[in-house]
Structures are given as C-alpha cells and as structure tokens.
C-alpha positions as CSV (number, residue, x, y, z in Angstrom):
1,X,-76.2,75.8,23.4
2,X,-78.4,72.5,25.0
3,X,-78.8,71.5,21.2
4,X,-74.9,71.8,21.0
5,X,-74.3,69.9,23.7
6,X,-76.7,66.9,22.6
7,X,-74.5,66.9,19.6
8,X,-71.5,66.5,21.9
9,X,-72.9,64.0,23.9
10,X,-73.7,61.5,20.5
11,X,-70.2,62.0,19.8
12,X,-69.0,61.0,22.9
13,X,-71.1,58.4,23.4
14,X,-70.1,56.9,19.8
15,X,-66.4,57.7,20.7
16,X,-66.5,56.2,23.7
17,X,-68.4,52.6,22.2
18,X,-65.7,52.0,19.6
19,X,-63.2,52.2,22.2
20,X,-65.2,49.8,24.3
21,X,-64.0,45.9,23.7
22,X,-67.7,43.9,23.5
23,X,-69.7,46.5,22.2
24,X,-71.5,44.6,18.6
25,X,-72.2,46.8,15.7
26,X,-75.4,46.7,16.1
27,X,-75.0,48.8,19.2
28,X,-72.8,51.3,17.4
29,X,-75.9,51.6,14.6
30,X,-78.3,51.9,16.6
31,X,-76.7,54.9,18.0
32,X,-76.1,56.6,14.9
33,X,-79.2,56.1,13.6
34,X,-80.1,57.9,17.5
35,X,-77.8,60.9,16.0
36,X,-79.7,60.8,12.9
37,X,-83.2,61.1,14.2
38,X,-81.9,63.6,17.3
39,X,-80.3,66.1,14.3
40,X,-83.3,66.0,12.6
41,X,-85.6,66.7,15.4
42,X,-83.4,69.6,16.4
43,X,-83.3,70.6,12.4
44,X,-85.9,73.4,12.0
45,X,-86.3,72.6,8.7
46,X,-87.3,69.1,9.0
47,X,-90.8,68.5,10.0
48,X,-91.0,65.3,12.5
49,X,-94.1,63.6,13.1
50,X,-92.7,60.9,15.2
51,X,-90.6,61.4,17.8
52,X,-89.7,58.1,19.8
53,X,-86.0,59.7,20.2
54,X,-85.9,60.1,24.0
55,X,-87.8,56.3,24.4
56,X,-84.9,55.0,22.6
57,X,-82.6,57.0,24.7
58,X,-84.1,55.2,28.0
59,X,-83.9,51.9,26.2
60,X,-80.0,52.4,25.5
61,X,-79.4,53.6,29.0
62,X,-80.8,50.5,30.3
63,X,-78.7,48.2,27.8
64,X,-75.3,50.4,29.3
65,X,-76.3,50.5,32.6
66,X,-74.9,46.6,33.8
67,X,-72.2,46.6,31.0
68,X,-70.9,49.8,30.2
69,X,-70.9,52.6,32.5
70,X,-69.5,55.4,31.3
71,X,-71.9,55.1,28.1
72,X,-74.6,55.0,30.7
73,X,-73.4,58.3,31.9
74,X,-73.2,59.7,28.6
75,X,-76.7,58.6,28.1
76,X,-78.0,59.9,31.3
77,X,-76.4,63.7,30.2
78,X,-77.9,62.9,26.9
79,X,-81.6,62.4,28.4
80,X,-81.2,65.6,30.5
81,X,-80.0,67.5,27.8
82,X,-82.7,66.4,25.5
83,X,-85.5,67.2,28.3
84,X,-84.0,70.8,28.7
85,X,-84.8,71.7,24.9
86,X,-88.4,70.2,24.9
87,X,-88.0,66.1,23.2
C-alpha cells in the first residue's frame, strides 16, 4: 500500500507543477526522473546500487518550500511515505 501511495504522491506532485504558473521544465524533469529512480527502487526486479532518491527528495522540498507550497506538502507526504517502506 505505502509503495502505492509514493506512486500517488509523484503524480500529484507532477499534476500539481504543470498547473503551477513559474514552475521551469527543468523542475518538472527533475521530478520525473525522481519517479523514475523511486519506481525502480520499489521494482524488485531491478537491482539498485545507488540510492540518492530520498536526498533528492529533501533537496526538492527545500526548492517548494518559499515558492510553492502545496508541492512542498506533497513532498513532505512523499518523504514520509518513502521512510515508512525502508529508502
């Protein structure tokens, strides 16, 4: 279910960044390349070596937290959830 909900939460958070006037494309890509490393750490069948997923997570909160909080919030959900299954 928590690995659901991380799902969710990328979704929202992209969702809610294209609907957000100022936000670059860079930020959008750097959160779907976030949704691509996050699916394959939860992937069983991939094998990750590296996992700087949940330092990038902190690093995008801080970005949202003076400019856009409701991504902030998003991202805050996102770092709990990713905590509760272990990354």
């Amino acid at each position: 279910m928590t690995e659901q909900r991380v799902k969710e939460l990328i979704s929202e958070l992209l969702a809610e960044l294209k609907q957000t006037e100022g936000v670059n494309e860079d930020m959008v890509s750097t959160v779907n390349r976030l949704e691509s490393d996050i699916n394959d750490l939860v992937n069983p069948e991939i094998d990750t070596q590296e996992n700087t997923v949940m330092d990038d997570v902190i690093a995008l909160e801080a970005i949202f937290t003076a400019n856009h909080p409701v991504a902030e919030k998003i991202i805050r959900e996102l770092i709990n959830s990713l905590s509760r299954i272990g990354i």
